[in-house]
N, C-alpha and C positions, 0 to 999 in steps of 0.2 A: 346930754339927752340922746337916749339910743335911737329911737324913733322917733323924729319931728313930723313926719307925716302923720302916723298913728296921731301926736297930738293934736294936730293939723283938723284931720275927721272929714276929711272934702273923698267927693263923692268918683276919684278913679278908683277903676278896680286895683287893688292889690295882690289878691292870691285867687287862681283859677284850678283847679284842679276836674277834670274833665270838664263839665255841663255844671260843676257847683264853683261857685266866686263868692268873693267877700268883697266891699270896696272900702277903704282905709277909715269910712265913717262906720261902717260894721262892726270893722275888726278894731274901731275902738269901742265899741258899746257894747260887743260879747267879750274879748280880753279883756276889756277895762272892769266888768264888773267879775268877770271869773278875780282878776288881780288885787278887787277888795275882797273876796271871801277868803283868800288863801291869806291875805296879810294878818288874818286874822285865825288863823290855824293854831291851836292851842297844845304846840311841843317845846322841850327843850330847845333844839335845835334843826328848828323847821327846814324838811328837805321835800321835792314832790318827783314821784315817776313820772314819767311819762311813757306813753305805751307808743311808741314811735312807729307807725302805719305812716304808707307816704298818705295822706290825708287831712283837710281844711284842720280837723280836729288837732292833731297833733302840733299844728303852727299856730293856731289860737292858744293852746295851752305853754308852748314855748313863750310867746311873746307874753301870754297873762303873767309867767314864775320869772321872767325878766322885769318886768314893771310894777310886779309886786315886792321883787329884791328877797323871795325864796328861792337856792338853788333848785334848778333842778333836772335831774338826770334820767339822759332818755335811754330808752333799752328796747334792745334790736327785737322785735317781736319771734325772733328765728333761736333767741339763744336757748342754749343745751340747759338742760337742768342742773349739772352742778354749776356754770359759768353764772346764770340766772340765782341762784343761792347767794351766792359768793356777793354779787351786786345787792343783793334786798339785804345780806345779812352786813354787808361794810355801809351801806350809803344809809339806811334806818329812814327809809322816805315814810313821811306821815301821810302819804296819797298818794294814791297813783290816778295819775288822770287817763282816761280812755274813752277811742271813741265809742258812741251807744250801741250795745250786741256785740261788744268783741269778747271774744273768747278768752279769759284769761288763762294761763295754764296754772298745777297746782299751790307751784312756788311764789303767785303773787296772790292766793288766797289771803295771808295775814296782814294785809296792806290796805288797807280801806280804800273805798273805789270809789270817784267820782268819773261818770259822764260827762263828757265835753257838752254843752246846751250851748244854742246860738238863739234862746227863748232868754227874756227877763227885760229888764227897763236899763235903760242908757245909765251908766258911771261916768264918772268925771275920770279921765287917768290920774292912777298915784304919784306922786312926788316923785322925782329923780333921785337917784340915790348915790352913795360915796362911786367911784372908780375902781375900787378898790374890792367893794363888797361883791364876793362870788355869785355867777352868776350860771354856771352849767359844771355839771361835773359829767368827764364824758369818760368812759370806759375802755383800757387798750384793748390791745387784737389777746392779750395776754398769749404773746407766741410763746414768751420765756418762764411760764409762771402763770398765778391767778391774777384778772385782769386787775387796771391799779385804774384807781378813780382819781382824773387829772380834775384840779378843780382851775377852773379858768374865770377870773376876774372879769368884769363889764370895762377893765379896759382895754384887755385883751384884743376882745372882741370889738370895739370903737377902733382901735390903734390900724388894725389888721384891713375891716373892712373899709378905714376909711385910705389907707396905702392904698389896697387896690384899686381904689377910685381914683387915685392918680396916675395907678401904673395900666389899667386899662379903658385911663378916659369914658369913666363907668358914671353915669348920669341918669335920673329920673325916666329920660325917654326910650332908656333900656327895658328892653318886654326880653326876659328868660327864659329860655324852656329848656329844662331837666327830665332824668328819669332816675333818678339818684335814689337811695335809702334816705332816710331823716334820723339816722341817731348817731350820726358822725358827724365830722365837723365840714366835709365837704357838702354833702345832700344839704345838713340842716344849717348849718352855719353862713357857708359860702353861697347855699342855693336859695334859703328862705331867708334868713334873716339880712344876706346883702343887699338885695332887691327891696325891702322893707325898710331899711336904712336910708337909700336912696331915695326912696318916694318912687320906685318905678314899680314895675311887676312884676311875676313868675308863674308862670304855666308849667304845673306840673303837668307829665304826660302818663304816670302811671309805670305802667312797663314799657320799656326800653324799644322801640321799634323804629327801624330807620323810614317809613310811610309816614309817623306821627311825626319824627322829626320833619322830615320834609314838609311836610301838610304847616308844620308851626312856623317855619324859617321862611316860607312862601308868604307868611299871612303877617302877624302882628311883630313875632318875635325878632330879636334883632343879637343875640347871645345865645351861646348853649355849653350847658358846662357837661363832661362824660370824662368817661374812664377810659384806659386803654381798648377792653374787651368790645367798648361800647364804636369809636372810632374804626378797631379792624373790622368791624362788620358794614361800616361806612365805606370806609377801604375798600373791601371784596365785592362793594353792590356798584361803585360808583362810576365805575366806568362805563358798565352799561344801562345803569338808571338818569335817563336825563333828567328826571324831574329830580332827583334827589340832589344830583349836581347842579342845578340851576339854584335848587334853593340853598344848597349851601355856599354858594358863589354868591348873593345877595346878604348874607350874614356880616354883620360886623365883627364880629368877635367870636371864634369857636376857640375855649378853656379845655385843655387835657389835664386829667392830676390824679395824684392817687398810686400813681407806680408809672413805672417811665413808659414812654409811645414808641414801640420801635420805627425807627428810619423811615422802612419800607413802608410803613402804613400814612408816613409823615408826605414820601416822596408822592406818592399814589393819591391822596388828596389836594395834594398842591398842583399835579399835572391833571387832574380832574374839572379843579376851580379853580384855582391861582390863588387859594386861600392858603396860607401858612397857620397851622393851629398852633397856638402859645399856651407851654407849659411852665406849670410853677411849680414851687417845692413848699410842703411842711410838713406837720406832723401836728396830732393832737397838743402834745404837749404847748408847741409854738405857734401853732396855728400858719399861717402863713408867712415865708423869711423872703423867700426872691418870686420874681416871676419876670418872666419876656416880659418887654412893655408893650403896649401898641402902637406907640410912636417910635419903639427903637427896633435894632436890627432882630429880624427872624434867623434862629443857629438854632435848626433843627437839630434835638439830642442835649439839649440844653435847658435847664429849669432858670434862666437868665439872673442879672447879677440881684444884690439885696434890693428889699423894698425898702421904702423910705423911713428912715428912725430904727432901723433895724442893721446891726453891729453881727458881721460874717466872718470866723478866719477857718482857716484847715493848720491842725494841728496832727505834727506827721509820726511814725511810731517812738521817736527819741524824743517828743515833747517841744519840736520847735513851732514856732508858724512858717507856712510854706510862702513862698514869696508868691508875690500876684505876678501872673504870665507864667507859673513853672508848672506848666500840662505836662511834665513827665512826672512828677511829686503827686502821689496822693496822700489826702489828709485826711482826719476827722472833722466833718462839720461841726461849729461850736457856733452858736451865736446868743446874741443880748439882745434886749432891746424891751417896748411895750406891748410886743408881742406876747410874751411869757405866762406861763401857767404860774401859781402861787408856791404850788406842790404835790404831792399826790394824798390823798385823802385816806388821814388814819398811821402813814407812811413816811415819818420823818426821817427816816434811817435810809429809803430809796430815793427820796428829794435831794438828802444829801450827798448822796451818793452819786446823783445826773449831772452836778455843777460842777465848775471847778473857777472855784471861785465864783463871780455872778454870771460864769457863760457857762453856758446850757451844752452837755455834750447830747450830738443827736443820735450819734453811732453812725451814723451814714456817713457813706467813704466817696471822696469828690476829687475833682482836680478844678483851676480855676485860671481860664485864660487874660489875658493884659484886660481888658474892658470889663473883666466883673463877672464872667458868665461862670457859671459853677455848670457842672458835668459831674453827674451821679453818676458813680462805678456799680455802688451797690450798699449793703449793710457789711458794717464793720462783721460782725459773728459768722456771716453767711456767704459773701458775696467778695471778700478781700479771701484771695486765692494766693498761697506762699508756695511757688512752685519752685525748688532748682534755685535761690537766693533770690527769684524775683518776687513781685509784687503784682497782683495782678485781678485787674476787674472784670468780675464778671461779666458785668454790664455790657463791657469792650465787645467779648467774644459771643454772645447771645445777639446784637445789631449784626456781628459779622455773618452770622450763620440764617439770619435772616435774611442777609440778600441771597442764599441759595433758593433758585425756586421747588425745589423740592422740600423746605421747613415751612412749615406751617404756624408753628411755635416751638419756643424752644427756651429752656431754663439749663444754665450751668451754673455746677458748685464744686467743691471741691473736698476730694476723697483722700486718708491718709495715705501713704506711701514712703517705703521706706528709706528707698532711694533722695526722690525731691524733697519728702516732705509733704508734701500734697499734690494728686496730678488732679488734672481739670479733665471733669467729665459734662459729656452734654446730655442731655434728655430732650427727644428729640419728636415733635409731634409731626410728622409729615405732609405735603400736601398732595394733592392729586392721586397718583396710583400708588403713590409709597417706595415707586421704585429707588430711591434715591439709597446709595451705600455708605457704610462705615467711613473708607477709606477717602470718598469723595468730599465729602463733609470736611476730613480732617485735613485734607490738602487746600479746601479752600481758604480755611480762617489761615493754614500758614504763607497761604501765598497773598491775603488782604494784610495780614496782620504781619506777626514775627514768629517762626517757626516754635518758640520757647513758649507762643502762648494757644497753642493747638489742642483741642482734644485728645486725651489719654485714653479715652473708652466714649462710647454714643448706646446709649439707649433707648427705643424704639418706643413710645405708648400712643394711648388712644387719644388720651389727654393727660393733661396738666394739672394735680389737685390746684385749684384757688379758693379762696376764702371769698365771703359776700361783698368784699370790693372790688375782686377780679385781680388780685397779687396772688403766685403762684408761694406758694408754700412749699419752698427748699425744702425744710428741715422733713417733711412727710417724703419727699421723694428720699432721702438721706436715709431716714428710717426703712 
């Protein structure tokens, strides 16, 4: 059973999203009866949009195509028109659910529309369905290609959310608050439907503000899950915001994910509150593999060892496994487990192409200390830098450059050469007056780091292209 509270139907609130709330008895009598109308959708092979606003509507219509055992696939209300094509024309949804007055654009004209209603008479919720039977198809960033629709099974999604409930002592009387998107698997997965799982709650806050946060972490909430983008702005205010550091000092649990925390914003939080923020690692495809626990050690820069039922190795360029405790070996993360997507949808030839064998390659490049803790270097394509015979993460040298206080942000990748092979260049956002130089930069990663793994060249911008999770897109600066 995904939701025993939903069955449950008792009268704590479950989802708040500004001044509108549902309480578990609601959001069984509007889900419950949207998930008979859809069980009864008259296609081949029943799939529903969703029109993914952070909004009540978009989580009722999640949880209704969950309970009705129709996939169904949410779409980022920002996507581009051909990326938007690409999704109506591979996933063939026989509905798009949305909320009432929203705007749709041309490309979901052919798709029949339902409004989300919180009007009609109580349903009984439908029957539990196999483990097995897909339950969301969620769409890549498609960096490499057009995006690929992961279809992720309901036990995926049990396995995952319910690890984290042991790995951060996650309980009914957890109250959340977010400011996340809802058509990935962190906003909607990790932010709505964990909390929902649990029988506790989630406050959404809309947009992203460090006042709303504070205001929630002061009052009900007891969790907050954000992005990196979301934390350096935490970072930059918190030393001299008492109220914002009181309330995050009172928090149980602050979640980073989504792309790594640098250091500096880790070290500046923690001498703010004495809060250590605990990050984890996944991916669509996996959904969640490791995360810090809350009972065990904090290692800032660290997405901490696997979660529970969940099978981890680094697989190094000659095809061995890297020994556990060998921080100078990086490898490819590979893992197993009941975590796993089914396949990608329509795509048998790229499913089998991600395994090797029943482990899932994730392309992401790691190193793995004696206790389990995995350390992201970066992506295998982007982020594993072949300088001069070495090997070399990016990840390393962007924390290094970070403790300069003249970087503000900063992305390194690497550029052909015909000497090394590839030299390591930085991209470099500055902070304060910008005075900061080439030469300074590059003396300092060799005198933290090793002189072999130093900047070749610094580039100077206003910003960092990122995409709507707040991960800098290499390949745009590359180009």
């Amino acid at each position: 059973m995904l939701f025993p509270a939903v069955q449950a139907a008792n009268a704590k609130e479950a989802l708040r999203f500004g001044d509108r709330t549902l309480t578990y008895a609601d959001l069984a009598r509007v889900a419950g009866a949207l998930a008979h109308r859809l069980r009864r959708l008259d296609h081949e092979r029943p799939r529903v949009a969703i029109w993914a606003t952070p909004s009540l509507e978009t989580s009722v219509a999640t949880v209704a195509a969950l309970l009705a055992g129709v996939p169904a696939v949410p779409i980022n209300p920002k996507a581009g028109e051909r990326e938007l094509a690409h999704i109506v024309s591979d996933s063939a949804p026989a509905l798009v659910l949305t909320p009432p007055g929203a705007d749709l654009p041309s490309g979901m004209h052919g798709v029949t529309r339902e409004d989300v209603s919180f009007e009609g008479c109580t349903s009984e919720v439908p029957a539990e369905l196999d483990d097995e039977t897909p339950a969301l198809i969620v769409y890549t960033s498609g960096t490499t290609g057009p995006p690929k629709g992961v279809v992720l099974p309901r036990r995926a999604i049990a396995s995952t959310l319910d690890a984290l409930e042991d790995a951060w002592q996650w309980t009914a009387d957890d109250v959340l608050v977010h400011a996340l998107p809802l058509f990935h698997v962190h906003g909607l997965i990790l932010g709505i439907l964990g909390p929902l799982r649990r029988g506790g709650s989630v406050h959404h806050i809309g947009r992203f503000s460090t006042q709303r946060i504070a205001t929630e972490l002061a009052g009900e909430a007891t969790m907050m899950f954000g992005v990196p983008t979301m934390y350096h702005r935490i970072a930059s205010e918190i030393a001299t915001d008492h109220a914002l550091a009181n309330a995050l000092r009172g928090a149980r649990l602050l979640v980073s994910g989504s792309a790594a925390l640098p250091l500096r914003d880790h070290q500046l939080i923690t001498e703010a509150t004495g809060q250590q923020v605990v990050e984890r690692y996944g991916m669509t495809e996996t959904l969640m593999s490791t995360s810090v626990r809350a009972d065990g050690p904090r290692k800032a820069g660290t997405v901490g060892p696997p979660l529970r039922d969940v099978e981890l190795r680094l697989i190094d360029e000659d095809g061995n496994t890297v020994r556990l405790g060998d921080t100078q070996t990086v490898g490819e993360i590979q893992v197993r487990g009941p975590n796993l997507f089914t396949g990608y949808l329509n795509r048998p030839d790229a499913t089998a192409e991600a395994f090797d064998g029943d482990w899932f390659r994730t392309g992401d490049m790691a190193t793995r200390d004696a206790d389990g803790y995995v350390r992201i270097v970066g992506r295998k394509a982007t982020d594993l830098i072949k300088s001069g015979g070495y090997k070399i993460g990016a990840g390393e040298i962007e924390n290094a450059l970070l403790e300069h206080p003249g970087v503000a942000e900063v992305a390194v990748t690497g550029e052909p050469d015909p000497d090394l092979g590839e030299r390591i260049v930085a991209w470099v956002v500055p902070s304060g007056d910008g005075a900061v130089r080439e030469t300074e930069l590059v003396d300092h990663v060799a005198r933290l780091l090793t002189p072999h793994k130093r900047p070749r060249a610094v580039h100077f911008l206003d910003a960092l292209p990122r995409n709507h999770m707040g991960k800098v897109m290499k390949r745009a600066l590359d180009a």
